[in-house]
DRENLORO-906721 format. One line per 5 residues: number of its first residue (from 1); for each residue x, y, z of C-alpha. Coordinates in nm, 4 decimals. Each point is the difference from the previous one (the first is absolute). Layout:
NUM) X Y Z | ... .
This chain:
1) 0.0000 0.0000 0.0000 | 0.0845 0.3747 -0.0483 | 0.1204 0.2169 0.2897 | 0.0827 0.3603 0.0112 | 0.1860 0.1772 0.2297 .
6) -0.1393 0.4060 -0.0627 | 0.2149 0.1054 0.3006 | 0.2993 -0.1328 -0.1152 | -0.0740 0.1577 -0.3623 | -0.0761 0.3721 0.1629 .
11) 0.3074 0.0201 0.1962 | 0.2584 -0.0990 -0.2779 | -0.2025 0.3153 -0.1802 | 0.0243 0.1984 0.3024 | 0.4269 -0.1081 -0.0470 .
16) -0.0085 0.0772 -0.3732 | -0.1565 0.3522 0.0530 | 0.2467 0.0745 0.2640 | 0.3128 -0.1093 -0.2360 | -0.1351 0.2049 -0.2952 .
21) -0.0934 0.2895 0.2203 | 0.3767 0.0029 0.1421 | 0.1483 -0.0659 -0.3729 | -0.2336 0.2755 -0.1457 | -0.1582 -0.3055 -0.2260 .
26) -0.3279 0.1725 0.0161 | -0.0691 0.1800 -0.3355 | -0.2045 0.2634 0.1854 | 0.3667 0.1267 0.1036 | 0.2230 -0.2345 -0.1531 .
31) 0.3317 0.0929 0.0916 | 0.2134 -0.3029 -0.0241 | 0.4182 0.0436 0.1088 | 0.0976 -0.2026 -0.2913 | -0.2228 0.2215 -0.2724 .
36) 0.3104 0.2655 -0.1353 | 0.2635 -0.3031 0.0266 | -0.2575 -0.2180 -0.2318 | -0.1001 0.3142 -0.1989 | 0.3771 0.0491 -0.0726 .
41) 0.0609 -0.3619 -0.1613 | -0.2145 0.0460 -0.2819 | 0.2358 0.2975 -0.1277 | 0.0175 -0.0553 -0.3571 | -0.3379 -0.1013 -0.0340 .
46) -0.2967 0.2547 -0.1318 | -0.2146 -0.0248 0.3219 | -0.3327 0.1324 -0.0925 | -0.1759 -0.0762 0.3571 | 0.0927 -0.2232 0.3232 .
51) -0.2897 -0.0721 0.1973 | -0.0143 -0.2354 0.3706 | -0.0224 -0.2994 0.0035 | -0.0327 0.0333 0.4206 | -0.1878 -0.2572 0.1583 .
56) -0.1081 -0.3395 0.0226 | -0.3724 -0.1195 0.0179 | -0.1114 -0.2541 0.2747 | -0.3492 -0.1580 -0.0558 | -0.2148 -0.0229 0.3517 .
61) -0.0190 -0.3667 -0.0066 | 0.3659 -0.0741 -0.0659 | 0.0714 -0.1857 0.3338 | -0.1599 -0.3444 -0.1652 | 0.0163 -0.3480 0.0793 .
66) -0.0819 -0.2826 -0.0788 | -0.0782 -0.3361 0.2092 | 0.2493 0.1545 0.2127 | 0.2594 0.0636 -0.3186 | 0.0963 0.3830 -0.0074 .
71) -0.0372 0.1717 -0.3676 | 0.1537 0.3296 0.0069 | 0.0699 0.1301 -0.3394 | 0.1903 0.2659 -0.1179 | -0.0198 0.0619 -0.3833 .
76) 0.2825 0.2181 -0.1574 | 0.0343 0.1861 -0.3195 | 0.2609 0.2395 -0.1390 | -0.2017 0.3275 0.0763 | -0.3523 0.2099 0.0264 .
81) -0.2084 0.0835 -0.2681 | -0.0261 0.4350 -0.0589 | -0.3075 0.2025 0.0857 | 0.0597 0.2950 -0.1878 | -0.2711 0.1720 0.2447 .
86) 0.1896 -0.0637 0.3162 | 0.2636 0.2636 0.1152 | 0.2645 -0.2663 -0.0601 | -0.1244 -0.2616 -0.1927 | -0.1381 -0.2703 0.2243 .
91) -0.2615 -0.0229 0.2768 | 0.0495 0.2801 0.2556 | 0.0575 -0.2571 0.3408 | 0.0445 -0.2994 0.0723 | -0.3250 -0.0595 0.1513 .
96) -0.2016 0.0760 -0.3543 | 0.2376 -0.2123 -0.1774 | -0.0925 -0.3077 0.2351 | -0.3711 0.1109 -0.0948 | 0.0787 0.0036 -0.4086 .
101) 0.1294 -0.3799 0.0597 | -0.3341 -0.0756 0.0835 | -0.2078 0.2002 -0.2590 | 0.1386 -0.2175 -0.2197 | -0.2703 -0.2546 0.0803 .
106) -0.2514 0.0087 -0.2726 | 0.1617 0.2458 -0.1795 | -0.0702 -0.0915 -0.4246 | 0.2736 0.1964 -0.0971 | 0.2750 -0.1720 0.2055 .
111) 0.3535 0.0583 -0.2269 | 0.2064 -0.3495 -0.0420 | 0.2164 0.0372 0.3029 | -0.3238 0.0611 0.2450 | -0.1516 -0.3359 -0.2111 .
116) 0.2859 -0.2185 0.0609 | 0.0659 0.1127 0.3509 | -0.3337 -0.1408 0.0261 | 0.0355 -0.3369 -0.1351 | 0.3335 -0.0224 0.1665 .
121) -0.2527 0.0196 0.2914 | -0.2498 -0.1653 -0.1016 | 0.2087 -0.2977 -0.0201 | 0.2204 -0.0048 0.2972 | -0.2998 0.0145 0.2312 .
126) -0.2289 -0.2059 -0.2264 | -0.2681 0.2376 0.0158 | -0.2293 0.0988 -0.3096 | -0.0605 0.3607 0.1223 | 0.1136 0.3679 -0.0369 .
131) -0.0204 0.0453 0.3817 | 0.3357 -0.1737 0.0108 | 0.1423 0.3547 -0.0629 | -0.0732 0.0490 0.3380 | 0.2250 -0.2877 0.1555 .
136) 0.3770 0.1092 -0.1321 | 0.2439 0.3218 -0.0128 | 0.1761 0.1442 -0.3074 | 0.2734 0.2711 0.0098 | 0.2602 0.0644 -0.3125 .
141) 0.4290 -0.0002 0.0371 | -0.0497 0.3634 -0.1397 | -0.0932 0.3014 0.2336 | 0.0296 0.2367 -0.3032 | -0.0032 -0.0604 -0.3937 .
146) 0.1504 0.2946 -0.2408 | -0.1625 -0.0329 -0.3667 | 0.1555 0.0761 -0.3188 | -0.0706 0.3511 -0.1251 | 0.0131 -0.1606 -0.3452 .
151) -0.2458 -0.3078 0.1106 | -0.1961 0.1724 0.2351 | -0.3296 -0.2041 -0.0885 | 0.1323 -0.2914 0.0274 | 0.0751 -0.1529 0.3714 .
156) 0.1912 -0.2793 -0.1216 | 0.2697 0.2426 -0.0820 | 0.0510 0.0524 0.3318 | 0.3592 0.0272 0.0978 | 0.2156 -0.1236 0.3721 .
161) 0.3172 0.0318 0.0785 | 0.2182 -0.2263 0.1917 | 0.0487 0.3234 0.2742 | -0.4144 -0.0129 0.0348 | -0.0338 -0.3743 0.0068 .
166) 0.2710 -0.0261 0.3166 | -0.1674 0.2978 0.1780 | -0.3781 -0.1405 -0.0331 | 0.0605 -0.3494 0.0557 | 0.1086 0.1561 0.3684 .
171) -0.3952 0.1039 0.0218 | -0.1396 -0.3355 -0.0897 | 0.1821 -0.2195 0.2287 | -0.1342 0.2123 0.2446 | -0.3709 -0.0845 -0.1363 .
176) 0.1145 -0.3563 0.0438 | 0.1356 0.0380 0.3540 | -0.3574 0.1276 0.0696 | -0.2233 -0.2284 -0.1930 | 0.1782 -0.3031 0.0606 .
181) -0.0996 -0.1667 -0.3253 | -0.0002 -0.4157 -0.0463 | 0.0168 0.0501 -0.3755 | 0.1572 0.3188 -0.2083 | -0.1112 -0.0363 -0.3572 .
186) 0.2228 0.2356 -0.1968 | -0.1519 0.0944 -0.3580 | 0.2705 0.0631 -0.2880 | 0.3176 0.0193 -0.1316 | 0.1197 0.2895 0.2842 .
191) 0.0248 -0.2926 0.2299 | 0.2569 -0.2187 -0.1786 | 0.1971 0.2549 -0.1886 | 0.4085 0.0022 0.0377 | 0.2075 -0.1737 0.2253 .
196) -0.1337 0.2275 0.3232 | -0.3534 -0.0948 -0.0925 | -0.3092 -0.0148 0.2211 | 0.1260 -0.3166 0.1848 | 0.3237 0.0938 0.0605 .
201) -0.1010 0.2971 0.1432 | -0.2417 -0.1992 0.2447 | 0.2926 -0.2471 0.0448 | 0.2468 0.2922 0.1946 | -0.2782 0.2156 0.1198 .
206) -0.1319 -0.3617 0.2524 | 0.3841 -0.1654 -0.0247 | -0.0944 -0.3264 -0.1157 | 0.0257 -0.1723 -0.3479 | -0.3556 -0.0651 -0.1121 .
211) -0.0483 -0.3876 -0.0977 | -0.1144 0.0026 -0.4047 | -0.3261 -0.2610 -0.0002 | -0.0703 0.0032 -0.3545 | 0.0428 0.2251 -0.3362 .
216) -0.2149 0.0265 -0.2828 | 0.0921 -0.1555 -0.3240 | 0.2864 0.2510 -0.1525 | 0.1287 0.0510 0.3976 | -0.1036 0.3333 0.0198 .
221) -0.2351 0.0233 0.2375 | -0.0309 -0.2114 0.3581 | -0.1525 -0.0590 0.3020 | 0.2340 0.0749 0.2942 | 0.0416 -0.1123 0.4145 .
226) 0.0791 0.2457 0.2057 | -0.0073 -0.0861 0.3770 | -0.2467 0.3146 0.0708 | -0.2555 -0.0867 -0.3480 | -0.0274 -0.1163 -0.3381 .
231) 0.1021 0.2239 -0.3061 | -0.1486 -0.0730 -0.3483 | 0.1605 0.2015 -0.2686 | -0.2358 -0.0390 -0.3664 | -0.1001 0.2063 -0.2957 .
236) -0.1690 0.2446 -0.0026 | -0.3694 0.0020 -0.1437 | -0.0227 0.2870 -0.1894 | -0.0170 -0.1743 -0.3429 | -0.2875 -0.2168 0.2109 .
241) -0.1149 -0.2222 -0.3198 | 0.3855 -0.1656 -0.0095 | 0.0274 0.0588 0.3429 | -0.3145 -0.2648 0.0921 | 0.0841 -0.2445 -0.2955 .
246) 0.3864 -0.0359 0.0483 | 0.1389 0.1730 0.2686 | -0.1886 -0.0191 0.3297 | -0.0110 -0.3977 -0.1066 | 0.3331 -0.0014 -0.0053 .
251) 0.1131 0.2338 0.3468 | -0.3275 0.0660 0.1928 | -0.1969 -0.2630 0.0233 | 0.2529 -0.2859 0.0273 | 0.1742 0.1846 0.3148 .
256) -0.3254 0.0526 0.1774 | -0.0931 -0.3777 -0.1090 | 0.3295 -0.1000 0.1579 | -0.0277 0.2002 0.3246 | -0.3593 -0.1736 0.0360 .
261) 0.1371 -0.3388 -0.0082 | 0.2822 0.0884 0.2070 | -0.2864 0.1194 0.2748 | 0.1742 0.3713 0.0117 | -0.3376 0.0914 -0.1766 .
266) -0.3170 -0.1432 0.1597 | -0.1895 -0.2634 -0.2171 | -0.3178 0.1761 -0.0336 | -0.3759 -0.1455 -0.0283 | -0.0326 0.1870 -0.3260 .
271) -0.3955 -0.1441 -0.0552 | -0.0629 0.2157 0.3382 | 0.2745 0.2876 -0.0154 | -0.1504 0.2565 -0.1752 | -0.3607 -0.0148 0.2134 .
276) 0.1905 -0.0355 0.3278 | 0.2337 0.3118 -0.0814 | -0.2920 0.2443 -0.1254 | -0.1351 -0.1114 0.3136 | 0.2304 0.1383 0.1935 .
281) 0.1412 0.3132 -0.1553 | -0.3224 0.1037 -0.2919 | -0.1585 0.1961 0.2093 | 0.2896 0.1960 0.1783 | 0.1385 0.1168 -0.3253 .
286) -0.3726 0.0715 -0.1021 | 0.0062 0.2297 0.2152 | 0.3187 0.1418 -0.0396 | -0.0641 0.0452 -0.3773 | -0.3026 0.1826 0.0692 .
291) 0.1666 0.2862 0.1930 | 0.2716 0.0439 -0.2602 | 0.0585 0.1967 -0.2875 | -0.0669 -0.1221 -0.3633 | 0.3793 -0.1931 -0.1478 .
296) -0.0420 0.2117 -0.3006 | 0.3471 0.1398 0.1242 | 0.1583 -0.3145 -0.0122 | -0.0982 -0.0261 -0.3941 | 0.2670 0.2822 -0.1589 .
């Protein structure tokens, strides 16, 4: 059966709003120490806008277990999506962007990452639901992005530097430290690129050497052991038709398959799942959504 621990959830918020408070995360006065150090390593490039990247989200019901196996999930991608309305670029505090997480239930517009976050979730608790959104936390390795003046349209040609990749990462293992995840799911290429990748920065930051459990089929992605949680690097699902027919088969689902049959993942009544879990958290978020603003500003 499903059990959720709300306390637990509201005081690892309480935590994160304190850290991003302190680091000046908050876009309503986003002042972060690293910002003119990381603004500095894109010299040479045409910088057309930089906007904050800032928080993580934490869903209400993220404390979750099941038959007494703990499934706290952190879901990483490279960085935020821009909100050209928004003073700089991205939800104003880290409360409202905890509250966009979850207007993405229902939401007919959803872009490809918000659709295969989903079915990432969809399968790993074996639910058939959009409430799931509400059991999991997401946050980015980017605080900031800086766009191509040339490219400014197009958010793929966002550019990092190595400078703004060592200062954020700082910010995220924090996040960790606080939400104690049993399973980081890292979305993209960010995660395994160069020789001080994702991993390796993981590896010095806890001082252990992270045991590899498997690799998809050209080695480039894998499911790792670490003795604090489980870290899943995979593609990303932007180009979500190849995504679902070749390339979640081949990293996502066989890692979560193999962490189920390993019993580090619950095995989960999936004919009674989905009823049981609206059960329990449907009308919460009901009521949460009601009292919200419309996601419109998630769609820019």
């Amino acid at each position: 059966m499903w059990e959720i621990d709300i306390a637990a959830t509201q005081d690892r918020k309480a935590k994160l709003n304190e850290l991003y408070n302190k680091e000046g995360l908050n876009a309503e006065r986003f002042d972060c120490k690293f910002y003119s150090e990381c603004l500095s390593s894109q010299k040479g490039k045409c910088v057309g806008k930089q906007y904050a990247g800032g928080t993580a989200a934490i869903s209400p019901f993220y404390d979750i277990s099941y038959n007494g196996i703990p499934m706290r999930t952190l879901i990483v991608g490279k960085e935020t999506g821009y909100m050209k309305n928004e003073k700089y670029g991205t939800s104003p505090n880290f409360y409202e962007n905890c509250n966009n997480v979850l207007n993405c239930i229902n939401w007919k517009h959803k872009n490809n990452h918000i659709k295969g976050t989903l079915m990432i979730l969809q399968y790993l608790f074996q639910v058939n639901t959009e409430y799931i959104y509400s059991s999991y936390a997401l946050s980015n390795s980017l605080r900031c992005a800086f766009q191509d003046l040339a490219k400014i349209e197009n958010l793929s040609s966002v550019s990092d530097t190595k400078i703004m990749r060592d200062n954020c990462i700082k910010f995220l293992f924090e996040e960790i430290d606080i939400l104690e995840p049993n399973l980081i799911i890292c979305q993209g290429e960010w995660s395994i690129r160069g020789k001080d990748n994702y991993i390796e920065k993981m590896s010095k930051r806890y001082e252990e050497k992270p045991v590899c459990l498997r690799k998809n089929s050209n080695g480039k992605y894998g499911l790792f052991k670490f003795n604090k949680c489980y870290v899943l690097t995979c593609h990303h699902p932007a180009i979500l038709g190849n995504w679902i027919k070749n390339l979640a088969p081949d990293s996502v689902w066989p890692a979560i398959d193999y962490l189920r049959e390993e019993g580090v993942l619950p095995q989960i009544d999936r004919a009674t799942s989905t009823k049981e879990y609206e059960m329990l958290v449907k009308d919460k978020v009901n009521e949460l959504l009601s009292s919200m603003q419309s996601n419109d500003r998630l769609r820019g």
